[in-house]
Steps between C-alpha positions, in 0.01 A plus 500: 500500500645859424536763762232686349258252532580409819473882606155489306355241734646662804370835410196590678179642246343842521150536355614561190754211419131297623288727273758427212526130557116496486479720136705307360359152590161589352634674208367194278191459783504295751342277798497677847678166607765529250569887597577352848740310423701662235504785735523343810305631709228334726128517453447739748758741355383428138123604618654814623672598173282350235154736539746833543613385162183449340347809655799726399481398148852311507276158420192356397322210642311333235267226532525201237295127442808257483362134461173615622595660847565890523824566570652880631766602294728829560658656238762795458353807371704763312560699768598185700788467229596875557542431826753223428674657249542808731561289775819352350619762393513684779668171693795531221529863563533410834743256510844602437665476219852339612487379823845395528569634877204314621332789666129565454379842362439766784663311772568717755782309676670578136 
């Protein structure tokens, strides 16, 4: 595993690393269920985030017949994908760009 990825997994969320996570999975639509997972969160948390996201206009819960039984399906609206886009790239503004002394922006032991 890289360093990177092991810092990923390390790294505590914010809302909007969740809120991302969540866009993106249901970019093609998608399952509540499967938005759990992908994004890891619990169903408690996921209940938190998902009608925010609907109400806000970031996605849209659609209802669909699949082999007879209605399903809920959420789907990534286009200001859902403005919000990723946006999203990363203000994490890749935010990052620095060489890193080689290990220190993290704005650290004020520096």
């Amino acid at each position: 595993m890289s360093a990177s990825t092991d810092e990923d997994v390390t790294r505590r969320r914010d809302r909007h690393d969740i809120l991302a996570e969540i866009l993106k999975t249901a970019i093609k639509g998608t399952v509540k269920t499967h938005i759990m997972y992908k994004a890891k969160l619990s169903y408690a948390q996921l209940n938190e985030y998902l009608p925010s996201l609907v109400q806000n206009g970031f996605l849209e819960d659609q209802k669909i017949k699949l082999q007879k039984r209605p399903k809920q399906i959420f789907k990534t609206t286009q200001k859902g994908i403005k919000f990723i886009k946006s999203f990363e790239t203000m994490k890749s503004l935010w990052s620095p760009t060489d890193n080689s002394s290990g220190k993290q922006p704005f650290n004020k032991n520096s």
